[in-house]
N, C-alpha and C positions, 0 to 999 in steps of 0.2 A: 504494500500500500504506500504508495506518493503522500508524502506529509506535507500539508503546510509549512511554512517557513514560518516561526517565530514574531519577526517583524510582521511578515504580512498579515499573520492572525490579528496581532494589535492594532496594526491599519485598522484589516476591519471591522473590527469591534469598536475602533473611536468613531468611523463610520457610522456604523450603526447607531451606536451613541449616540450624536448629534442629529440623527434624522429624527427629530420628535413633530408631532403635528403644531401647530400652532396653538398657543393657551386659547382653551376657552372659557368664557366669562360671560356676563349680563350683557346685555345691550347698554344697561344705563350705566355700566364703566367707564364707558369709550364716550358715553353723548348722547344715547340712543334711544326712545322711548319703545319700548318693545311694545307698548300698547298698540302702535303706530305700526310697527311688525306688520300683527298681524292681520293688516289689510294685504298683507302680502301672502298670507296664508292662504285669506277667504279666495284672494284671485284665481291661486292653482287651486284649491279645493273644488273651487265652480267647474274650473275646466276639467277634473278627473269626471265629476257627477255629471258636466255635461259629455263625457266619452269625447273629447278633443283629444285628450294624452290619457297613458296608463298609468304613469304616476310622476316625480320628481325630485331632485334633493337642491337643496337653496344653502345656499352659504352664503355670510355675506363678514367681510372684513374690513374693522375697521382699527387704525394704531397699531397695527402690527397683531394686532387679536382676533381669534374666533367670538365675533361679534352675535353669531345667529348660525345655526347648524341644524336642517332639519331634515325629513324623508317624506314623503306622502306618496299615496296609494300603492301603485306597484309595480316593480321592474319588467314584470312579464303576465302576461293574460291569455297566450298563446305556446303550447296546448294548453299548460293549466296556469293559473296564479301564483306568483309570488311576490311577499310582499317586498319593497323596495327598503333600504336600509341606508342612510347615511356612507357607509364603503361602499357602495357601488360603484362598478367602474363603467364609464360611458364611453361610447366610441366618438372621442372630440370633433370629427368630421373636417370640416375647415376650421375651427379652433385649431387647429393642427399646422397651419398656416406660421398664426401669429405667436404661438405658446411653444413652438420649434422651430421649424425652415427659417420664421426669419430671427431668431436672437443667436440660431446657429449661426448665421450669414452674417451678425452684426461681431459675433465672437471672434471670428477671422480676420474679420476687417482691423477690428482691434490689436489683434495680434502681429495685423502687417501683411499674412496672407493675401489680401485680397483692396481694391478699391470699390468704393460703391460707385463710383463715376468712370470703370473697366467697362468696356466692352463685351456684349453677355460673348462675341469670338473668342475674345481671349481665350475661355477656357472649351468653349465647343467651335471649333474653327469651321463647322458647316453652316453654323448659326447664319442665315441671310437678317440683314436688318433689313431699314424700311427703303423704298424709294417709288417716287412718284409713278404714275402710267410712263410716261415719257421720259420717266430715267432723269430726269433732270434736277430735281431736286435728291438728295439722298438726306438717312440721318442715322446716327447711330442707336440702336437699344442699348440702355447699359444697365447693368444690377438695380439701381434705384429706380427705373425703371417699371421692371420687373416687382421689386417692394410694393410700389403703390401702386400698381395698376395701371399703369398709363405707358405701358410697352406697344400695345397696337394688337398683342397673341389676342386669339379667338376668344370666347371665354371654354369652350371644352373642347371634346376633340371626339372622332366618333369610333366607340370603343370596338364594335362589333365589326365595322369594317378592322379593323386595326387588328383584332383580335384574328382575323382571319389571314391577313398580309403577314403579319409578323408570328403569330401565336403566341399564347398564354404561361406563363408570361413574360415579358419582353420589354423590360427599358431601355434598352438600345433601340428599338423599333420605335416607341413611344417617342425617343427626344429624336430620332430622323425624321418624325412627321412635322414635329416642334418647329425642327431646323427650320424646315422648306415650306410652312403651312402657307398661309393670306398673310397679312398685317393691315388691320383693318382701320388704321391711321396712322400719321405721324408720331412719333412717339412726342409724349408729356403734351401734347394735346385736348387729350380728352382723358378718360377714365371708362374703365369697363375692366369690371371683375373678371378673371381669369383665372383658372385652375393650373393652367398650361405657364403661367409664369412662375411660380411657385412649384413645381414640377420641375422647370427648369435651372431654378436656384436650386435643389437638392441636386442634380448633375453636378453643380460650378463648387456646393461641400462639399462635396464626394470626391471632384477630383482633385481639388484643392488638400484636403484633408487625407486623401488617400482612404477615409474610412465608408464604412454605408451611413448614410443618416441616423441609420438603427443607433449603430454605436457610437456616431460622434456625438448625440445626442444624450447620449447614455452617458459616458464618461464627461463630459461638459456641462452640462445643464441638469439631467435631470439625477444622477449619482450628487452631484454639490450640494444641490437645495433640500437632500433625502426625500424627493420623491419617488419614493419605493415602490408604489404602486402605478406608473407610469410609461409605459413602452410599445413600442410601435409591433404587430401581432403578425409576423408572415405566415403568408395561407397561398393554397393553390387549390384547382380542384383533383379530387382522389377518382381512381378508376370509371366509377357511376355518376361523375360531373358532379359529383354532392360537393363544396367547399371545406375543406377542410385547414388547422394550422400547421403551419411545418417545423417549430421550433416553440420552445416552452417560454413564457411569458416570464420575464425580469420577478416576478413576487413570486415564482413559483417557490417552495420551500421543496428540492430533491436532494435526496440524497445523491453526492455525486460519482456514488458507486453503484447506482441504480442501472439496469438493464437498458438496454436498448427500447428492449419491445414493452417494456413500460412506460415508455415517455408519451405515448398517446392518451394513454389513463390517466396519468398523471398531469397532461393540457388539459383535459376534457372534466378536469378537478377544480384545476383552476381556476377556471371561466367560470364558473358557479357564479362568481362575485359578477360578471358582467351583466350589464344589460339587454337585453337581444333587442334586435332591430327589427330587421323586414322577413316578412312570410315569402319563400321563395317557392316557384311552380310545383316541386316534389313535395310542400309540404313542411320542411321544412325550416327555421329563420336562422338567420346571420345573427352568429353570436360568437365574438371574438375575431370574425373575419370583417375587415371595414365594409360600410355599407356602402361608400362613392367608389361607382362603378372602372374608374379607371385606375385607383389606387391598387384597386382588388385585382382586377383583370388582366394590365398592363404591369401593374408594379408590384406584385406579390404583396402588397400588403406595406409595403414601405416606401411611402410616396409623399412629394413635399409640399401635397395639397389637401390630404389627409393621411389618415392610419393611424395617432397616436392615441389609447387606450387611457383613460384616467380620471381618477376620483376628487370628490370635491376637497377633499382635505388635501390631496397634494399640489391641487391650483392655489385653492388660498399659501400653499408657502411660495409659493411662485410671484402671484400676487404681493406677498409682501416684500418679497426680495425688490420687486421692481419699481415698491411703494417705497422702498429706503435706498434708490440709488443703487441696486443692483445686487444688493447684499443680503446676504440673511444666515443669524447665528454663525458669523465667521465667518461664512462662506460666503465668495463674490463671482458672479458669474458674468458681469456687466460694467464698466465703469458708471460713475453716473451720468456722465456727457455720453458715453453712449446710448444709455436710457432716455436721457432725455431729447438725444435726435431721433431714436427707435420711436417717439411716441409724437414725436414733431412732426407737421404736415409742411414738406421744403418749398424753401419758397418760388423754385422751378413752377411747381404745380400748387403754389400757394389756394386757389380757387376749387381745387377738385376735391379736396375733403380727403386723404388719404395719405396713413402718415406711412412712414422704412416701417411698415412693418401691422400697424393697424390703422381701423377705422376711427374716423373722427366725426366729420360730419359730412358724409356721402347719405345715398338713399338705405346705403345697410346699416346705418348706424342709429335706426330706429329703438334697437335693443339698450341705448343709453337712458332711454327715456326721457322725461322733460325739463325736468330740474337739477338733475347732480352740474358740476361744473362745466366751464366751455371746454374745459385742456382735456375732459375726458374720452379717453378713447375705450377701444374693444374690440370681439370680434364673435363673431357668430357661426353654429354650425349645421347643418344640414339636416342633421337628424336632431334637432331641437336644444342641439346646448349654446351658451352662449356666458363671454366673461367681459364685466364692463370695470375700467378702474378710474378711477374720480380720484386723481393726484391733490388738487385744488383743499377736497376735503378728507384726504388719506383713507377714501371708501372703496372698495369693491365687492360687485355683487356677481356670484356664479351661480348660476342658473342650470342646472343640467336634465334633460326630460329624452328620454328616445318617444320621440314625435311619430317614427315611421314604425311603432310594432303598433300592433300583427300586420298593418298596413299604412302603405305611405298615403297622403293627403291632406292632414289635418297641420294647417298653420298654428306657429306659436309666434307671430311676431307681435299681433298686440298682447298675448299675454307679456313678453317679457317687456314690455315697454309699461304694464301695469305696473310688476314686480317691483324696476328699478322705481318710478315714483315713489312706489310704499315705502321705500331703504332712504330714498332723500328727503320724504316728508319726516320720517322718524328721526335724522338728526338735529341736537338742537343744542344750543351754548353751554349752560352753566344750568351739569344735571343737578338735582339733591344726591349726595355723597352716601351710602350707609356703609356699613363696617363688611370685611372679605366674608365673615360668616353670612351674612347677609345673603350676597349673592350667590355662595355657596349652594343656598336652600333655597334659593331663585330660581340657581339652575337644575336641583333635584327634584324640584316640583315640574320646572317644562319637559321633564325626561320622564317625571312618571306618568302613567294612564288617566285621562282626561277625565277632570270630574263629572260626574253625573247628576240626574235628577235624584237618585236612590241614595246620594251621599250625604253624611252628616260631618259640616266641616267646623274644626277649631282652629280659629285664628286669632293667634293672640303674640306674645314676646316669650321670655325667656321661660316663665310661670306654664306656659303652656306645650313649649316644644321639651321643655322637661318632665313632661308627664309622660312622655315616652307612647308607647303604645295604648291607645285609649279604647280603641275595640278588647282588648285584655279585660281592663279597666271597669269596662261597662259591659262587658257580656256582648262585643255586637261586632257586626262584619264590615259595613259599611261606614267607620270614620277614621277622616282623614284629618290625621295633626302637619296643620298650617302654621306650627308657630316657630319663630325665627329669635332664639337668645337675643338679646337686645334692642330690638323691633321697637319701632316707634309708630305711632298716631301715623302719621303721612306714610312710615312706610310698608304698613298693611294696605295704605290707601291705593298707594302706588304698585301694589302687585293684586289687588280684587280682578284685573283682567286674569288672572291665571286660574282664578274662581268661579265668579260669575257667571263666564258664558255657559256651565254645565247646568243654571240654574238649581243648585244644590237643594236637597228637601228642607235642612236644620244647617243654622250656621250660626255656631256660639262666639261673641264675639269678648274678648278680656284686650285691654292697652291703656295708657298712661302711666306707669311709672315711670315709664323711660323716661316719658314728656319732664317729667318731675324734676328728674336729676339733670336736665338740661336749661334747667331753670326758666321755664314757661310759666306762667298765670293758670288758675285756675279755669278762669273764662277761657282763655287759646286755648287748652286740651278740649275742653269740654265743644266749644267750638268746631274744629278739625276731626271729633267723635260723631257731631252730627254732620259733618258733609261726609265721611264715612257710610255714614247710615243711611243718608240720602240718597247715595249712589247705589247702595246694595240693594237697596226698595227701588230705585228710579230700574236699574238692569235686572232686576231678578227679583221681580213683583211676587210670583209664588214662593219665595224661599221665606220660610218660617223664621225667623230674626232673633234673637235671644242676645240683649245686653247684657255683660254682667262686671259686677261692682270692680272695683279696684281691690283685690287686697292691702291690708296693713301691712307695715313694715316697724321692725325693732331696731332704731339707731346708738342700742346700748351694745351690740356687737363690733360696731367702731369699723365696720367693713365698707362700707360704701358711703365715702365721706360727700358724696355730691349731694345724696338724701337728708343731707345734717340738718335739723331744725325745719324739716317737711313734716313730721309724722300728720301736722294737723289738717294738712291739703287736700288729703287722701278722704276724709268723710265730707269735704268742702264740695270737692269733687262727684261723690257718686250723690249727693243729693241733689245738683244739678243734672247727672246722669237718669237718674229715675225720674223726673220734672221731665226731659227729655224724651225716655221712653214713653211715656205714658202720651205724649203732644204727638208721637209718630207710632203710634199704637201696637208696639213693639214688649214681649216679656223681660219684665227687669229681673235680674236675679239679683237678689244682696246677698256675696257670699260675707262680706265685710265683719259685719257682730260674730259670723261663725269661728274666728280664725283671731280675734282682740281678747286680751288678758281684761279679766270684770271689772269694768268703769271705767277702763283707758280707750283712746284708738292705735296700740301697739300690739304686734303681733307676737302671739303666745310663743315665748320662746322653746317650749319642746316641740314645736312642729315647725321647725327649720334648724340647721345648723351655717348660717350666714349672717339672719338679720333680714332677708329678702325672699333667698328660695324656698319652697316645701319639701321637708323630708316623707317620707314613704307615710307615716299619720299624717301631714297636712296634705296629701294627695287622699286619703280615703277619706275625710272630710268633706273634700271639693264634692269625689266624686257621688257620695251619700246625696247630696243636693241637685246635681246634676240629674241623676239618676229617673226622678217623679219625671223628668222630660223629654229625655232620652229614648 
């Protein structure tokens, strides 16, 4: 057995190491009102229930963080169902353009490899440029050219004759039709998208670099950033014309002592994670083989208009490498002057909307939607994905849907032009701050299972996520502890959307100490409790409402010196709260006298050991009262 080499093992284990996904966090870390989100939710949600798409995953980053990470409906519906998952890997389509071919293309140029103002001859000497009917005028095509679309190439090329001239498959055939096809204008003239220019820049990396796209792409770009899950999928078709892959997929985990005649089972393992695409004549769909016809056909799968494979979490680190100047976690893949001409619209073609590399503001740059910044670019894919990034406001949003299973025809261009709206409405200046546990329990509420009508919810601060399991508690299946260790008045307020929309049956509501020790007024807590209450009644009329009192606190334990000389606020307090209940016709519960040493408003010190929390008897007190209602 061939050992590894010592060093190399450590290589790549520091490798690995550093390929971590992006943190994720709250929306409202970065600026973000997730409330505002989720009109980006309802968007895709309408269009699964209307059968436009089978399902989706949305990411959206902002700061260098996983801002929003979601999944809906389902990867596949053809033959059977399955549901769609955050790892999904989509077939990028023409994303495959702007998120490879060209930052490959821009990597060379850097390097001294290559000029973007070369002649596409230089490196393919059959290459004809343009020249008028009459010969008389001529002009060169060059690389930048080719970038933004204003080379004059066709925009496709016809695969089935091609396939039949040359056979399947054949990139040597494909770039001699290239060479010699029309030129359907002078070049930097006009604009028109073109597959066949981006097809031809992976020829100009390949010979430049000596390598396939496969791998330059691999070892420069997508190895840097640890996008692991990211690579271009060669396929051909097998005996019976059925498509099949010819090599194993970059995330495959083989053993590399594994047989020969294992490697099909072990692609065919792999793919599991993918998305399948389109329903082909036999029956049946493209899954793992690209879906654009001349990638597949002509270019075994490795083409520099599409073919590369990949998940939302390994664009968002892509994303923010390109949001920071070209870097991310040590790793630099980009200078930042090259990023910022890669996203530049030159002033050759200053009018035509199209930068070295993406859209800006051409007719395909509808997927930016309406409001993120001018400087925003992106790029869009065929089979329904799409990445927009907003520099201006350090946002992007990735959009990923396979559009064409079980079948091609259903547009998503106004959906993604909804989505990005919903992600630039939701930002906004100067959010309310709460503590990392906070969001912690933010985020472990949008991952769990969406509340329902059958649910009974407690929402309250530390008194309440300290009661731990409260189905235990109360004998029952249905309740959900909503409460967040230090939780304030507003910031229950500010996450009832994660609540509400399930219209819950019971929803016990406990808050204001916090308010207390941050030295509020009686009136402001009490205040900020009833536009609480107002909202839970205005969005979720049938949910049955339960106020309940403040417990006492004991400041002879000397532990929470912010409560020092409060104790008397606290009954100040819940007797405006019952005046309150009773005006919005709401049950009040006083657990207050339950839990006070006789004649004081101080909390009986054998049912805490702090001065504030309950120990295991001031939890079966609560819940003795609770109980008649539960």
């Amino acid at each position: 057995m061939k050992l590894i080499p010592s060093f190399l093992f450590l290589a790549l284990l520091a490798l690995q190491a550093n390929a971590q996904p992006l943190q994720r966090i709250a929306p409202e870390q970065v600026g973000m009102d997730s409330r505002k989100l989720m009109y980006a939710d309802e968007a895709i949600e309408t269009a699964i229930a209307n059968k436009d798409i089978p399902g989706a995953v949305l990411a959206v980053v902002r700061n260098g963080k996983m801002a929003y990470l979601k999944a809906y409906g389902n990867k596949r519906i053809y033959p059977n169902a399955e549901p769609m998952t955050v790892n999904t890997i989509f077939d990028m389509a023409s994303c495959s353009k702007s998120m490879s071919t060209a930052i490959c293309t821009h990597i060379l140029a850097e390097r001294g490899k290559l000029r973007l103002l070369d002649p596409v001859s230089l490196y393919i000497p059959d290459f004809k440029n343009w020249a008028s009917e009459d010969g008389k005028d001529k002009k060169v095509i060059r690389i930048a050219d080719l970038l933004t679309h204003t080379s004059g190439l066709p925009p496709y090329a016809p695969t089935s004759e091609l396939e039949k001239q040359y056979g399947s498959p054949s990139p040597d055939g494909l770039i001699e039709y290239i060479a010699n096809c029309r030129r359907d204008f002078k070049p930097q003239t006009d604009f028109q998208y073109s597959c066949l220019n981006y097809i031809t820049l992976q020829r100009i990396i390949e010979t430049v670099s000596g390598q396939s796209l496969r791998d330059f792409a691999r070892k420069n770009l997508f190895d840097v950033l640890g996008m692991n899950h990211t690579d271009y999928l060669p396929c051909k078709r097998d005996k019976d014309g059925k498509w099949i892959n010819t090599s194993l997929p970059h995330w495959a985990k083989t053993d590399t002592h594994s047989a020969a005649n294992r490697q099909l089972s072990t692609v065919n393992y792999q793919l599991k994670e993918v998305a399948p695409t389109e329903k082909q004549p036999d029956g049946s769909v493209l899954c793992g083989q690209v879906h654009d016809p001349l990638a597949r056909v002509m270019n075994g799968g490795i083409s520099g208009n599409a073919g590369v494979f990949s998940c939302a979490e390994d664009i968002a680190l892509l994303c923010a490498a390109l949001q920071n100047g070209g870097e991310w976690n040590g790793h630099r893949i980009l200078s930042p002057l090259g990023v910022k001409a890669m996203r530049t619209v030159p002033r050759a073609t200053a009018s035509l909307g199209r930068t070295l590399g993406w859209d800006n503001f051409t007719a395909y740059a509808s997927n930016n939607g309406d409001y993120l910044g001018p400087n925003t670019y992106g790029h869009t894919g065929y089979t329904g994905t799409s990445i927009v990034i907003d520099p201006d406001n350090d946002t992007s949003v990735i959009l990923l849907i396979n559009a064409v299973h079980p079948e091609d025809g259903h547009s998503v261009v106004r959906l993604r032009s909804l989505v990005s709206n919903a992600v630039a409405a939701s930002i906004y200046p100067a959010p309310r701050i709460y503590t990392e546990h906070y969001y912690k329990r933010f985020l472990q509420f949008m991952d769990e299972p969406a509340i329902t009508s059958k649910d009974i919810v407690m929402v309250g601060n530390s008194l309440t996520e300290g009661g731990g399991d409260w189905n235990a508690r109360l004998n029952k299946k249905n309740i959900r502890n909503c409460g967040i260790i230090g939780d304030e008045v507003m910031g229950i307020y500010d996450r009832l959307h994660q609540i509400l929309p399930g219209h819950p049956e019971k929803l016990f509501l406990l808050a204001g100490v916090n308010d207390i020790s941050h030295d509020l007024t009686a009136d402001s807590i009490v205040s900020m409790i009833r536009m609480t209450i107002e909202r839970i009644q205005r969005e979720s009329p049938d949910t049955k409402l339960y106020l309940q009192s403040l417990l006492p606190f004991n400041e002879s334990f000397g532990r929470y010196k912010k409560l020092t000389g409060k104790t008397n606020m606290v009954p100040e307090i819940n007797a405006q709260l019952e005046t309150l209940a009773k005006e919005h016709k709401i049950t009040f519960i006083n657990l207050f006298p339950l839990f006070t040493e006789k004649g004081t408003n101080v909390l009986r010190s054998e049912l805490t050991s702090d001065g504030l929390h309950l120990n295991e008897e001031g939890y079966k007190i609560w819940v003795k009262a609770l109980k008649k209602r539960i």
